[in-house]
C-alpha positions as CSV (number, residue, x, y, z in Angstrom):
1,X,-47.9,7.3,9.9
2,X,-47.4,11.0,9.5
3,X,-43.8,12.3,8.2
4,X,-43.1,13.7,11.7
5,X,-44.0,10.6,13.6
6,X,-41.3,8.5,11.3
7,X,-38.8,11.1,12.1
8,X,-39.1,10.7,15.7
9,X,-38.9,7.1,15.7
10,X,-35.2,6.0,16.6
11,X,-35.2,3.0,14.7
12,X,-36.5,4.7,11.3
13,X,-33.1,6.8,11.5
14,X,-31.4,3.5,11.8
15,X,-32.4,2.1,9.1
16,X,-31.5,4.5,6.9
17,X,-28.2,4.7,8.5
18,X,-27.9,0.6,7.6
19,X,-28.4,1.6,3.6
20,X,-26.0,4.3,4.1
21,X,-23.5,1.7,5.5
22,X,-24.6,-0.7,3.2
23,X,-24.0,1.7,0.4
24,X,-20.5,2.4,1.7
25,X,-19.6,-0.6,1.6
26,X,-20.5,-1.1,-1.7
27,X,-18.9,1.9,-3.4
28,X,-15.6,0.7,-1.4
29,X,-15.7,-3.1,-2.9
30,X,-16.1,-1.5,-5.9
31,X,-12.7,0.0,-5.7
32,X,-12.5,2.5,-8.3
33,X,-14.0,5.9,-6.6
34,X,-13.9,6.5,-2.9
35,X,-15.4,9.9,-1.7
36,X,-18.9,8.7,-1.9
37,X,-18.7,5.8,0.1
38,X,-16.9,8.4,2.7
39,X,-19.6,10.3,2.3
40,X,-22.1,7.7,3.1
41,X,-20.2,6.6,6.4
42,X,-20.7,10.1,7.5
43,X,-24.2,10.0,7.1
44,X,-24.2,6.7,8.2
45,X,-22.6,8.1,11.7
46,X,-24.9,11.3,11.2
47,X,-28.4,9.2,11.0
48,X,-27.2,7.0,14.3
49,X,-26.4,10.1,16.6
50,X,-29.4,11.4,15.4
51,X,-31.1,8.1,16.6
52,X,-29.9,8.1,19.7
53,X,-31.2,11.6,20.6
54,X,-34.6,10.8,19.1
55,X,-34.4,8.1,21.5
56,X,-33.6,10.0,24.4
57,X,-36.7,12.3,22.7
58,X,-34.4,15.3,22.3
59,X,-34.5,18.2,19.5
60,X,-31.9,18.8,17.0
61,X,-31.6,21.5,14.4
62,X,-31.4,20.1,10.9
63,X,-27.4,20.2,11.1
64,X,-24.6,17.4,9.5
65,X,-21.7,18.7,11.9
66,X,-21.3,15.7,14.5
67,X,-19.6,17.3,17.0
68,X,-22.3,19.8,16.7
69,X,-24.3,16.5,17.6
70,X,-22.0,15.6,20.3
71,X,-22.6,18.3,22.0
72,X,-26.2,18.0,22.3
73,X,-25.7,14.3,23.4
74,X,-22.7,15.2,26.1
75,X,-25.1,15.6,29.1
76,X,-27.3,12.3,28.3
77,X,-24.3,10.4,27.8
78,X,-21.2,12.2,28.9
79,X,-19.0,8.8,27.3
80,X,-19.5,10.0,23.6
81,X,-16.6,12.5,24.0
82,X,-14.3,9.3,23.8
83,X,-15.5,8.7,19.9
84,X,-14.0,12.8,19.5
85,X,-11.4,11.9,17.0
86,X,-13.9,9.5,15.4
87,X,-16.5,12.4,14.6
88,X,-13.7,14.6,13.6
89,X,-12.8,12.4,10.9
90,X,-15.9,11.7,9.7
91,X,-16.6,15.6,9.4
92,X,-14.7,15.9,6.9
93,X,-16.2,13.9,4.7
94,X,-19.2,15.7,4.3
95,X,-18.6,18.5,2.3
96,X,-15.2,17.3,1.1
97,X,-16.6,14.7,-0.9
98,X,-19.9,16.2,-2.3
99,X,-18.4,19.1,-4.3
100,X,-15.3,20.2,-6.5
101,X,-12.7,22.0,-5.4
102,X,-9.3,22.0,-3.5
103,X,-9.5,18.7,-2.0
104,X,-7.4,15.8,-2.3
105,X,-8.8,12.2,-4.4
106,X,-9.8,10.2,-1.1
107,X,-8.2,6.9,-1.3
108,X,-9.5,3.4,0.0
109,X,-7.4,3.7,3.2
110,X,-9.0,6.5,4.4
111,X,-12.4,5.3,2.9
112,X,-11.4,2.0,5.2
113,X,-10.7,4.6,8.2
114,X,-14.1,6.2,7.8
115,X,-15.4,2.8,7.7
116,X,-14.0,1.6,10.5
117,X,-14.7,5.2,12.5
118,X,-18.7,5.1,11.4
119,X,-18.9,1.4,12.4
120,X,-17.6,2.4,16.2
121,X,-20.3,5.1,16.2
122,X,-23.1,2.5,15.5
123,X,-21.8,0.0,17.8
124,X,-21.9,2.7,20.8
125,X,-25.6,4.0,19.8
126,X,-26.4,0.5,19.6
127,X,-25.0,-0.2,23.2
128,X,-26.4,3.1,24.5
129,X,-30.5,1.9,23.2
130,X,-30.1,-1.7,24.5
């Protein structure tokens, strides 16, 4: 199977959303860092939405802003404005957590928060393929 072909298959982006939740997870248990486990539930969010409009066989530009994703998902399924504050969150976790600078030491509440925020976006990709 050709690079291309994998990318365009729904449930390849899936799966590597599961190690990025899987990973999460992990680094969370772990207990003693936390903004690369929010990291991975943002791209654990990132690799569903992204799923979901392979799915629906739509384009995407090779962005990590999820409202940026949102939007391209609004007119195939208008209910994904209701996980807003959801995406929000997660946004910040992208760039927050990958390099130094003025941002705050994440701690396992939030990292829970993200968790719990990723896990809602899976469940309503999920609902949306079935």
């Amino acid at each position: 199977m050709t690079q291309d072909k994998i990318k365009k298959n729904h449930l390849n982006w899936f799966k590597k959303a599961d190690e990025d939740e899987i990973a999460g997870i992990e680094i969370l248990n772990a207990g003693r860092i936390f903004a690369p486990a929010c990291f991975h539930f943002q791209q654990m969010a990132e690799k569903y939405l992204k799923g979901l409009l392979v799915f629906y066989d739509k384009e995407f530009p090779k962005v990590h802003d999820l409202l940026e994703l949102e939007l391209l998902l609004l007119e195939i399924v208008p209910e994904i404005k209701n996980y807003e504050n959801e995406l929000d969150l997660l946004n910040s976790y992208y760039i927050e957590t990958r390099y130094p600078g003025d941002y705050p030491e994440f701690t396992k509440n939030e990292t829970e928060q993200a968790m719990t925020a990723a896990k809602r976006i899976k469940e309503f990709v999920l609902k949306k393929i079935k």
